[in-house]
C-alpha positions, 0 to 999 in steps of 0.5 A, a space after each residue: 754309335 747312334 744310328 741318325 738314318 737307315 735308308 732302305 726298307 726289307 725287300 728294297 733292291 740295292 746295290 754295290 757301294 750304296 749307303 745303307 744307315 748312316 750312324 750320328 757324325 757331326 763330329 767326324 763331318 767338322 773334323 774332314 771340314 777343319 782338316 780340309 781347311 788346313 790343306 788349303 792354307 798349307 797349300 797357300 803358304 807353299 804357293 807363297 814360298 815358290 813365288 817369293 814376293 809380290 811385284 808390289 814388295 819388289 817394286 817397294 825394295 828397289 825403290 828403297 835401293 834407289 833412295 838409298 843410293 841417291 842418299 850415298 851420293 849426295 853425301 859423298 859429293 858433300 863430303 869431298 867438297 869439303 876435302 877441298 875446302 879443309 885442303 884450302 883452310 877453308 874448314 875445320 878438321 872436325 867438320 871434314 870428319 863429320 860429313 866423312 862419317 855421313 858418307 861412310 853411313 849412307 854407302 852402309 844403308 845403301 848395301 843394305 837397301 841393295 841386300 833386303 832387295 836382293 832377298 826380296 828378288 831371290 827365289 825360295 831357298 830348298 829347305 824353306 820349300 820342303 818345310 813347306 811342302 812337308 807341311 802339305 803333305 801332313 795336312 793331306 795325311 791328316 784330311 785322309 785320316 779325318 775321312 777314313 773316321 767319317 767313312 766309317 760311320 757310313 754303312 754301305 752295301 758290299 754287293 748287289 743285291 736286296 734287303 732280307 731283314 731290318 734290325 735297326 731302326 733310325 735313333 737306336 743304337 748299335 754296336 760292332 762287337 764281335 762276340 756278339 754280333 749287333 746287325 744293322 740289315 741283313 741283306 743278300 743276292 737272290 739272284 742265285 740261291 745256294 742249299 748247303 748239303 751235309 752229305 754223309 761219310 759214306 756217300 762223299 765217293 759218289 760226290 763231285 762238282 758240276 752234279 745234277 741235284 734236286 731239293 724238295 720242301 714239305 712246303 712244296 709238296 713233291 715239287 723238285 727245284 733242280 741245279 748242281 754241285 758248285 763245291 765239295 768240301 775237304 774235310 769232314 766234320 760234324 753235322 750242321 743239321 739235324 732232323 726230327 727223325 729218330 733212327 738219325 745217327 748224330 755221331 756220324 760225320 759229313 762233307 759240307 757239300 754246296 748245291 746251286 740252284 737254276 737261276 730264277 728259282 723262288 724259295 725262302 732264305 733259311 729254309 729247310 730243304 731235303 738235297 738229292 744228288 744224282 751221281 753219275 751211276 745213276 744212284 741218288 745220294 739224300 742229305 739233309 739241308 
């Protein structure tokens, strides 16, 4: 992508976890906003689900109940009245069957004002709560998804330490191909400096951990820079240096030997050095660096 901020400078201290660039991320930014949106509402309507009906709706459907009842009753009273009026030959059949009829249907509405309170008074039923929770859990899943692209477009320090070089620059663009490598810094802890050393095959007998070793640059003059053997390699294979001199064999194989020096010790990153480990009868194995 596009590189929208690169905030350090070459030489800047930094440290673990510390945004280095930012690439252009509107669009992923608006996604994590419109998926935590949707948490929240999915959140809402679980709440909603587990807490049923306000009091209002239930305070409505019972009062629902009781009209319906008052309704029942009155015209159960009306039509036993003229049960004994039709037993009196007061009133016709026709009119007994009539307010029969209303009473049948007022106890109906009646049961039903009871049922729609009882659904309103009920608690969730299970498989309306788990839709509802299940909903939740794809609107957090989608909310995780959504950072992790966001995440993605934020360049952060993996260690610390300081920055050695700056390859980009803010509005340049910049790609994560991996057979052909695009930095955005180069960065490095200079608090311990480390000499690879290609040690010769037919020195690796005299070579072990926990050495004393020495460096010297022609930049330096005869200025030793001393520290240790941290790690031999475990297999040979080619050389990774090669000098100016011409008697060097290029045939020969080495052991990738790793050389650390005393703390504090100020020398360039990728300079060329010569190594000089002392074994342990005294004798001084040279490898080039």
């Amino acid at each position: 992508g596009r590189l929208k901020s690169v905030f350090v400078e070459e030489g800047d201290a930094i440290h673990r976890g510390q945004v280095l660039a930012e690439l252009e991320n509107a669009d992923y930014l608006a996604q994590v906003e419109s998926a935590r949106a949707s948490v929240v509402a999915k959140e809402a309507a679980l709440r909603k689900v587990i807490n049923g009906a306000r009091r209002q709706e239930r305070d409505e459907a019972w009062s629902s109940v009781d009209e319906a009842k008052a309704v029942m009753e009155n015209a159960q009273s009306e039509s036993h009245r003229r049960q004994e009026l039709f037993a009196a030959g007061v009133v016709s059949r026709e009119e007994l069957d009539r307010y029969a009829s209303e009473a049948d249907v007022a106890k109906a509405k009646y049961e039903a004002a009871v049922q729609q309170h009882s659904l309103v008074d009920d608690h969730a039923r299970e498989e309306d709560r788990s839709l509802a929770e299940a909903d939740l859990q794809l609107a957090k899943a989608q909310l995780d998804e959504a950072q992790a692209r966001y995440e993605k477009t934020l360049i952060r320090s993996p260690i610390d330490g300081s920055v050695l070089r700056k390859h980009h620059r803010s509005g340049e663009s910049v790609s994560n191909s991996s057979t052909v490598p695009d930095p955005v810094l180069t960065i490095g802890d200079r608090k311990t400096l480390r000499v690879r050393v290609d040690v010769d095959e037919t020195d690796v007998s005299k070579v072990h951990v926990g050495q004393k070793a020495y460096v010297t640059a022609d930049a330096y003059g005869k200025q030793k820079f001393w520290g240790r053997v941290v790690r031999v390699g475990q297999q040979l294979g080619p050389k990774n240096v090669r000098t100016d001199e011409p008697t060097e064999k290029v045939d020969t194989k080495i052991l990738e030997t790793l050389v650390e020096l005393e703390p504090d010790t100020q020398l360039p990153d990728g300079l060329r050095v010569d190594a000089f480990i002392v074994p342990d009868s005294g004798e001084v194995a040279q490898a080039r660096f």
